[in-house]
C-alpha positions as CSV (number, residue, x, y, z in Angstrom):
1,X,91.6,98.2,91.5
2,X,88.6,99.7,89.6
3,X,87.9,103.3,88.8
4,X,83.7,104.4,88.8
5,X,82.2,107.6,88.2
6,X,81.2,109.0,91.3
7,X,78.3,110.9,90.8
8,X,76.9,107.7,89.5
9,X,77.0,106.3,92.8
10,X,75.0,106.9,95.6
11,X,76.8,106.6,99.0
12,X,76.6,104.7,101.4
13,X,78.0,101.8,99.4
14,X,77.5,98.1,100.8
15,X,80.1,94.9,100.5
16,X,78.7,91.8,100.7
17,X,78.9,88.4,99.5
18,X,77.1,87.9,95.9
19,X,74.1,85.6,96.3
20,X,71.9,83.1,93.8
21,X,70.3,85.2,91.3
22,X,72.3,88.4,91.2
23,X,73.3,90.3,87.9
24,X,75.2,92.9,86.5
25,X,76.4,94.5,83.5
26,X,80.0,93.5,83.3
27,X,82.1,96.3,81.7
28,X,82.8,96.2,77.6
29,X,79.8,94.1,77.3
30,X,77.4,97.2,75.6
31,X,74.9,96.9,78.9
32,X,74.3,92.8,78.6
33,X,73.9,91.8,82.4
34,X,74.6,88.5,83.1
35,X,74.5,86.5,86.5
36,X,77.4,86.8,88.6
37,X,77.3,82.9,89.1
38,X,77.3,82.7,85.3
39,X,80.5,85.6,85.2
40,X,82.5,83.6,87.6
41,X,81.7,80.0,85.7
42,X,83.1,82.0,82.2
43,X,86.0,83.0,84.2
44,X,86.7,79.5,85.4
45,X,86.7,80.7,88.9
46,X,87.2,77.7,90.7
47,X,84.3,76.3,92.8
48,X,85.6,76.3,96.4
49,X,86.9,80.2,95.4
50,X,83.0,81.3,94.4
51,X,81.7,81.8,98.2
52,X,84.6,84.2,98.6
53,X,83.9,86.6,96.3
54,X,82.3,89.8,97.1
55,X,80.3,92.5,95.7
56,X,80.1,96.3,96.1
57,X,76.3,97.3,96.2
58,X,75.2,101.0,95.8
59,X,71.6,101.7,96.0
60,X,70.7,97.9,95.7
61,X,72.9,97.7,92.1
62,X,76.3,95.9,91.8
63,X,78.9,98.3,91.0
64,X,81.8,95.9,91.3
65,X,82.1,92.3,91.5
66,X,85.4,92.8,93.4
67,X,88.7,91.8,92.1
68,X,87.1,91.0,88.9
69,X,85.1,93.4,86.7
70,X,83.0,97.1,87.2
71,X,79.6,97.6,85.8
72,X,79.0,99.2,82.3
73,X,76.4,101.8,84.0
74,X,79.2,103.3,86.6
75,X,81.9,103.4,84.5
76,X,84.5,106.7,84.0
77,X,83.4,108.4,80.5
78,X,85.1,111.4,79.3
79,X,82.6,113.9,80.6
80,X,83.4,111.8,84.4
81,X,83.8,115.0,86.5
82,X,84.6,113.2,89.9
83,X,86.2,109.5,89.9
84,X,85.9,106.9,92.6
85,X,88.8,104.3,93.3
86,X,88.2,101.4,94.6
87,X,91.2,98.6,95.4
88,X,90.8,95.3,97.3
């Protein structure tokens, strides 16, 4: 389950499979982004596992690498007026 600021988002959101080369900026790391391949290698997410994960796109940015961590950018702040949950 994640939790994003809506208005952040624009709709219509896309899941798909991450490919080579795509980044985000995982959540708590102060707006780093880092490659999802490199993300799932620090997690130790096994190899055979890394073709199954998925990625929740708006606008052509990752929001969520699902099951695992949101982005910095969409993230719920205190002045968050409408909050999107996501679960998979």
């Amino acid at each position: 389950i994640t939790l994003l600021d809506l208005n952040k988002i624009k709709l219509p959101l896309v899941i798909r499979n991450w490919k080579d080369g795509d980044r985000f900026q995982p959540l708590g790391m102060n707006g780093q982004s880092k490659k999802i391949n490199q993300y799932l290698r620090d997690k130790k997410v096994r190899l055979f596992e890394k073709p199954t994960v998925l990625v929740v796109e708006s606008a052509g940015e990752i929001v969520w690498v699902m099951g695992y961590r949101a982005d910095e950018r969409f993230k719920v702040e205190e002045m968050t007026k409408k909050v999107l949950k996501l679960s998979c």
